[in-house]
N, CA, C and O atoms as a DFTB+ gen file, in Angstrom:
352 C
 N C O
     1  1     -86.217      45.664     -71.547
     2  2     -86.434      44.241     -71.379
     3  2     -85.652      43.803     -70.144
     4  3     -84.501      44.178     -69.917
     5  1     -86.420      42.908     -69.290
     6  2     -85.634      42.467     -68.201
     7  2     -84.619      41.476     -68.594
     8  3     -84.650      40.720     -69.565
     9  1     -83.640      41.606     -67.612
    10  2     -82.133      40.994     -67.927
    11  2     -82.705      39.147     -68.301
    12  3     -82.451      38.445     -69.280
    13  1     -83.498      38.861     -67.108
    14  2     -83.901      37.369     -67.436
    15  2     -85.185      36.886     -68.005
    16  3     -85.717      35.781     -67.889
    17  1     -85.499      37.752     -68.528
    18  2     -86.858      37.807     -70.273
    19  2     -85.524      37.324     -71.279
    20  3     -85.417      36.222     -71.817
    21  1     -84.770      38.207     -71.348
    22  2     -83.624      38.336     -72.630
    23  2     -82.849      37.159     -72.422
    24  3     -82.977      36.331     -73.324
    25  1     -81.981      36.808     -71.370
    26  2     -81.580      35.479     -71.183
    27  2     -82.697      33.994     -71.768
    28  3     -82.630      32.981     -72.464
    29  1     -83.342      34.510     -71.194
    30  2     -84.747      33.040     -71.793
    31  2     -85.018      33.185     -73.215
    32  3     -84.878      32.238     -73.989
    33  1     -85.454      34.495     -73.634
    34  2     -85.175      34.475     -75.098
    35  2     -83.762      33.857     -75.655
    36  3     -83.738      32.896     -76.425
    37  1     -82.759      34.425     -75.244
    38  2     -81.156      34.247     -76.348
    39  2     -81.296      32.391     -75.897
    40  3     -81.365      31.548     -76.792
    41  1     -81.312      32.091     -74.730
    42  2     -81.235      31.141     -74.708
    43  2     -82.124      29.666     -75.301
    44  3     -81.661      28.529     -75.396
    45  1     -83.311      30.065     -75.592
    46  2     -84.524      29.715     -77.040
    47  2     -83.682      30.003     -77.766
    48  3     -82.804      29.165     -77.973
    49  1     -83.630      31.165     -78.363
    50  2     -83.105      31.408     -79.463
    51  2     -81.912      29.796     -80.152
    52  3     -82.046      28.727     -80.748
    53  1     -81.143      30.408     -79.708
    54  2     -79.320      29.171     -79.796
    55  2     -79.831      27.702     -79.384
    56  3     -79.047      26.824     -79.746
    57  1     -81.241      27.137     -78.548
    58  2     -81.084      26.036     -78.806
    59  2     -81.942      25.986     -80.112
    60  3     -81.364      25.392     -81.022
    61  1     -83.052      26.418     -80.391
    62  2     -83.516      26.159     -81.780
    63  2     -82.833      26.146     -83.248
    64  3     -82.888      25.516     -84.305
    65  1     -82.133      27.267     -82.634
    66  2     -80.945      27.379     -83.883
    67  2     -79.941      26.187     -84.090
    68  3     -79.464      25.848     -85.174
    69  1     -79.685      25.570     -82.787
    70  2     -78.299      24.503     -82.900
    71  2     -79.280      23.423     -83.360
    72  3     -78.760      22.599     -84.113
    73  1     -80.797      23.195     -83.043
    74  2     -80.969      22.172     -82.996
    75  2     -81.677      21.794     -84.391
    76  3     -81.909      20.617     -84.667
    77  1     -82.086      23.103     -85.458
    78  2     -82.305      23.124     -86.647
    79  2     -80.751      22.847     -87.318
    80  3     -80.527      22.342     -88.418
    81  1     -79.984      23.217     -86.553
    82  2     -78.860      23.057     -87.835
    83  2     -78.164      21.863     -87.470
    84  3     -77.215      21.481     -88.154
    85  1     -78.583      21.171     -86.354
    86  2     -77.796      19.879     -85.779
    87  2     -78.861      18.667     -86.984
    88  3     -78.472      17.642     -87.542
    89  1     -79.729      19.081     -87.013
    90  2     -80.666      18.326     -87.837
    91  2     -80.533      17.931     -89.330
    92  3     -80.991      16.995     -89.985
    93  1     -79.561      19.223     -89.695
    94  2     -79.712      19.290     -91.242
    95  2     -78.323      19.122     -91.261
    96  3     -78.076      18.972     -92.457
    97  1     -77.090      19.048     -90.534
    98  2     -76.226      18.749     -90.593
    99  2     -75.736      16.542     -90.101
   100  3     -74.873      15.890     -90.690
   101  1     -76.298      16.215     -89.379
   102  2     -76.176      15.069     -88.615
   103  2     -76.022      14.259     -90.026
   104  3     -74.895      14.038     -90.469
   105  1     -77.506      13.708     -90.901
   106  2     -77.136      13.081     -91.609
   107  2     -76.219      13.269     -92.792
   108  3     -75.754      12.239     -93.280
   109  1     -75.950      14.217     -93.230
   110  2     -74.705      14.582     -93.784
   111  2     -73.191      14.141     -93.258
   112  3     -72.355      13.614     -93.991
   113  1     -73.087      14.306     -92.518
   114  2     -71.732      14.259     -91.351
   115  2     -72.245      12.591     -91.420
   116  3     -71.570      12.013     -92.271
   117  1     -73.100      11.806     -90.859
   118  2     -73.011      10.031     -90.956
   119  2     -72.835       9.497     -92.314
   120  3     -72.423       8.343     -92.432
   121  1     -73.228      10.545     -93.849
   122  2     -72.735       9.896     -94.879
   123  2     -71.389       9.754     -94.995
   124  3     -70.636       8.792     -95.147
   125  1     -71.246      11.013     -94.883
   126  2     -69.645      11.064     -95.386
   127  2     -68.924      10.415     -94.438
   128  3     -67.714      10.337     -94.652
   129  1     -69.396       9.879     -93.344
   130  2     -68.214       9.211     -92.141
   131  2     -68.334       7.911     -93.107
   132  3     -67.296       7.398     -93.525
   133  1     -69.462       7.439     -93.421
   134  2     -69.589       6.021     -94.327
   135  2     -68.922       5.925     -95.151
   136  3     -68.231       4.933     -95.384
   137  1     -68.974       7.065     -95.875
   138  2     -68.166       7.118     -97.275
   139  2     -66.776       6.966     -97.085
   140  3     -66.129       6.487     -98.017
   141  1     -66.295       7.236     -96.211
   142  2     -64.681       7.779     -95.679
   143  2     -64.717       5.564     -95.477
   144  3     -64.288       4.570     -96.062
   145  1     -65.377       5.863     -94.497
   146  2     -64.921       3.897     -94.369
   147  2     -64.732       3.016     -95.703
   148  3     -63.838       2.256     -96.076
   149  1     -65.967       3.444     -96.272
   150  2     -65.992       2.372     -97.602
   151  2     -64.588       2.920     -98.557
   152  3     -64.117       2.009     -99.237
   153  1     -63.858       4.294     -98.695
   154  2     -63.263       4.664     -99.338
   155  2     -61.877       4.007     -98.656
   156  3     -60.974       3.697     -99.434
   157  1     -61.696       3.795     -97.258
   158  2     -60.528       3.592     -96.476
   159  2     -60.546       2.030     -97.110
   160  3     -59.723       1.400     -97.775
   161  1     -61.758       1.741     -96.631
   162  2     -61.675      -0.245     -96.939
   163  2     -61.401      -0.362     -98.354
   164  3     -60.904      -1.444     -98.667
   165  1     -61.625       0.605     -99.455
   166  2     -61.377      -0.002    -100.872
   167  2     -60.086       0.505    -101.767
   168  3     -59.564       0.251    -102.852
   169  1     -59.831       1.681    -100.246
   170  2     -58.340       2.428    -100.556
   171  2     -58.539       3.180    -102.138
   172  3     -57.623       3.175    -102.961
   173  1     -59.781       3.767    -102.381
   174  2     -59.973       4.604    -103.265
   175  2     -59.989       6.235    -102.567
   176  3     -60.580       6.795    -101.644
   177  1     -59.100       6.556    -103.472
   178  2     -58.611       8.055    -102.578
   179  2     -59.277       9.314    -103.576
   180  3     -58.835      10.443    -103.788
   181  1     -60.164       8.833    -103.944
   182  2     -61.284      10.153    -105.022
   183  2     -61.805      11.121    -103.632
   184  3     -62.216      10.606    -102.592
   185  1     -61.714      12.306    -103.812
   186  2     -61.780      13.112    -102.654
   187  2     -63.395      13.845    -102.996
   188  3     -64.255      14.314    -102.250
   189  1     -63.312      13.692    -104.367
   190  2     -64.865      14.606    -104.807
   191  2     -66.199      13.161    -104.256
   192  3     -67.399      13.420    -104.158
   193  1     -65.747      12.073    -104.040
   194  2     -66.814      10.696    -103.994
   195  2     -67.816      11.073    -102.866
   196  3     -69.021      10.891    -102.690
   197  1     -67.018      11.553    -102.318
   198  2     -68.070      11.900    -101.046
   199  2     -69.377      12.725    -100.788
   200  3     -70.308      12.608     -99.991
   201  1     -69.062      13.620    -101.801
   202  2     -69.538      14.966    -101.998
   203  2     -71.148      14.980    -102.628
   204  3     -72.116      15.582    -102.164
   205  1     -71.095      14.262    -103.628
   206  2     -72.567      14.046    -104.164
   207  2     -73.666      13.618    -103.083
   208  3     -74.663      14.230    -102.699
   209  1     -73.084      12.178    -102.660
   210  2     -74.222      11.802    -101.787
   211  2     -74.521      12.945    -100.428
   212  3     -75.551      13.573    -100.185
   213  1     -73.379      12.932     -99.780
   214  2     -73.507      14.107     -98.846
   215  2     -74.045      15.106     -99.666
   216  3     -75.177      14.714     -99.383
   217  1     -74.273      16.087    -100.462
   218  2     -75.361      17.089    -101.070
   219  2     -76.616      16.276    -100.994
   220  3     -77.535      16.572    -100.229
   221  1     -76.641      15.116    -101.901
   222  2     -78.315      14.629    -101.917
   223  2     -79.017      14.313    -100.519
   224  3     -80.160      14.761    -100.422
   225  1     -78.534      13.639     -99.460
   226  2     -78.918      13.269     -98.420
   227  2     -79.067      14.665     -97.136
   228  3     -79.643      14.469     -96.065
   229  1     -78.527      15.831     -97.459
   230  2     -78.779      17.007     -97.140
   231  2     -79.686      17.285     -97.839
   232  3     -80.658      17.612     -97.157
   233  1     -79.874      17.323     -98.913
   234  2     -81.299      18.434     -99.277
   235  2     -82.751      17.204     -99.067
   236  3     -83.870      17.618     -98.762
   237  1     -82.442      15.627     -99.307
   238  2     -83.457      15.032     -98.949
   239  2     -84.060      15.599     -96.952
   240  3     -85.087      15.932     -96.360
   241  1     -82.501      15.362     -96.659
   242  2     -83.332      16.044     -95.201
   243  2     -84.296      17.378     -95.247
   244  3     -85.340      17.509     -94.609
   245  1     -83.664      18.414     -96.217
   246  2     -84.372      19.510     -95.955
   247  2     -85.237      18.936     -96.925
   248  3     -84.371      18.401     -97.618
   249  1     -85.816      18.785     -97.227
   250  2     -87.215      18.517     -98.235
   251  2     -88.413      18.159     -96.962
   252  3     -89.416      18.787     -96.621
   253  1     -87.764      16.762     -96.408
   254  2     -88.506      15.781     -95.358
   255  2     -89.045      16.957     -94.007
   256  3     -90.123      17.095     -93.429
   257  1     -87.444      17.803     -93.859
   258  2     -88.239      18.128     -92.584
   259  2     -88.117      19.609     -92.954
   260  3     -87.660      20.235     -91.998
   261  1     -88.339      20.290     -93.891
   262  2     -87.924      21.535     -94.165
   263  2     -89.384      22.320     -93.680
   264  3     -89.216      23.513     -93.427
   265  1     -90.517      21.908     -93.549
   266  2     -91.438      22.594     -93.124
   267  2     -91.779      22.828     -91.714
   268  3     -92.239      23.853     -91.211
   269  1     -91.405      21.436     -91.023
   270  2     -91.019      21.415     -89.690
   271  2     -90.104      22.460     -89.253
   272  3     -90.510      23.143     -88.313
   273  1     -89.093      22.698     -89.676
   274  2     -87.824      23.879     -89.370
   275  2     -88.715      25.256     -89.477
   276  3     -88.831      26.102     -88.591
   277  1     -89.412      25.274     -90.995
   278  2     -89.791      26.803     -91.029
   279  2     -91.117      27.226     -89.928
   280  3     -91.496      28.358     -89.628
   281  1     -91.663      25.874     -89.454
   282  2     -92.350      26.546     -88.541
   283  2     -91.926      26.526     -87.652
   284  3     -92.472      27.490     -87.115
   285  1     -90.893      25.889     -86.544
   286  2     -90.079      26.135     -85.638
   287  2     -89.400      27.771     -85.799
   288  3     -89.565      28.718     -85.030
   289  1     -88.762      27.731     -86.807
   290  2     -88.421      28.922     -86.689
   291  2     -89.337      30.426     -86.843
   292  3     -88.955      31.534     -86.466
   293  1     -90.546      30.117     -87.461
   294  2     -92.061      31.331     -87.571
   295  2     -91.971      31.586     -86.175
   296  3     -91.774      32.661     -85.608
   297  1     -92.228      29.893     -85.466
   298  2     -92.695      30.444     -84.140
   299  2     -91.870      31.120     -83.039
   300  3     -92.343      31.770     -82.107
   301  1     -90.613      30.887     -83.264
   302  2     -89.131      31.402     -82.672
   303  2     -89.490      33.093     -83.058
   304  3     -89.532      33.982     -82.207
   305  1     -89.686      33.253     -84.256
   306  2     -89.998      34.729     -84.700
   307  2     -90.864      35.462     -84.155
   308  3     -90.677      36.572     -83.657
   309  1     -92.408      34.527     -84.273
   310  2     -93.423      35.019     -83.583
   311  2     -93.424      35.765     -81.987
   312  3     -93.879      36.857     -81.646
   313  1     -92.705      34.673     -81.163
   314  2     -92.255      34.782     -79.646
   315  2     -91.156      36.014     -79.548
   316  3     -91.045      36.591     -78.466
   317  1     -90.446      36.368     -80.528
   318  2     -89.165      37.491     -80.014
   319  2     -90.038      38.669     -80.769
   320  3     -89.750      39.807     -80.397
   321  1     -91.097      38.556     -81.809
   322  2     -91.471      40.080     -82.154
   323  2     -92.511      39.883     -81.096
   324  3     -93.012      40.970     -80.810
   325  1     -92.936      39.046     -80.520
   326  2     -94.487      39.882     -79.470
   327  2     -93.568      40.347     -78.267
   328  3     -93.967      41.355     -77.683
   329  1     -92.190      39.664     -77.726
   330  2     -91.888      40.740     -76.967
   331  2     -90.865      41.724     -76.737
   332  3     -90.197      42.050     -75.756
   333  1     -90.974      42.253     -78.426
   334  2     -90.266      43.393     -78.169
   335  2     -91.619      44.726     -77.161
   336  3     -91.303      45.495     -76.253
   337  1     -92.962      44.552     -77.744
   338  2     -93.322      45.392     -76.518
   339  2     -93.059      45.646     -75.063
   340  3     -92.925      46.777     -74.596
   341  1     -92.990      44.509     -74.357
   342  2     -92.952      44.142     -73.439
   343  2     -91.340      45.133     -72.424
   344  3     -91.353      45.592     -71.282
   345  1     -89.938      45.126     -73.680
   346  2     -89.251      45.782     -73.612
   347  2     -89.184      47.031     -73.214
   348  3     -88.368      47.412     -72.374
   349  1     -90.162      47.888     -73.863
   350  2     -90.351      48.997     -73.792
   351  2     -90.538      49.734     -72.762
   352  3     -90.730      50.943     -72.894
């Protein structure tokens, strides 16, 4: 495989990857920043409070866009097995 085939691949590769997991991580990370405020403003120091909604609002993301991801990532798959020939 040429040096800059493989660069263009790795480099596909890591943004799809950051940008599937920037996706399924983001609204998670804005609950719990909420939660942290409302917990600071009511000075309730329950450390597990956070935790539920951050789980539910993560898997609602993956529900919403979880098919979107798996075909992003098929096609990420598709593109690195057609050129492993090409390698050869």
């Amino acid at each position: 495989m040429a040096p800059d085939m493989a660069a263009e691949l790795l480099g596909r590769t890591l943004f799809v990857v950051t940008r599937d997991v920037g996706l399924l991580l983001l609204p998670g990370l804005v609950t719990g920043l909420v939660i942290s405020i409302v917990q600071a403003a009511t000075q309730i120091t329950e450390q597990t409070l956070s935790f539920l909604p951050r789980l539910l609002v993560t898997l609602a993301t993956l529900i919403v866009a979880g098919r979107w991801l798996l075909g992003e990532l098929s096609r990420l798959f598709v593109e690195l097995y057609t050129a492993v020939p090409y390698s050869l």
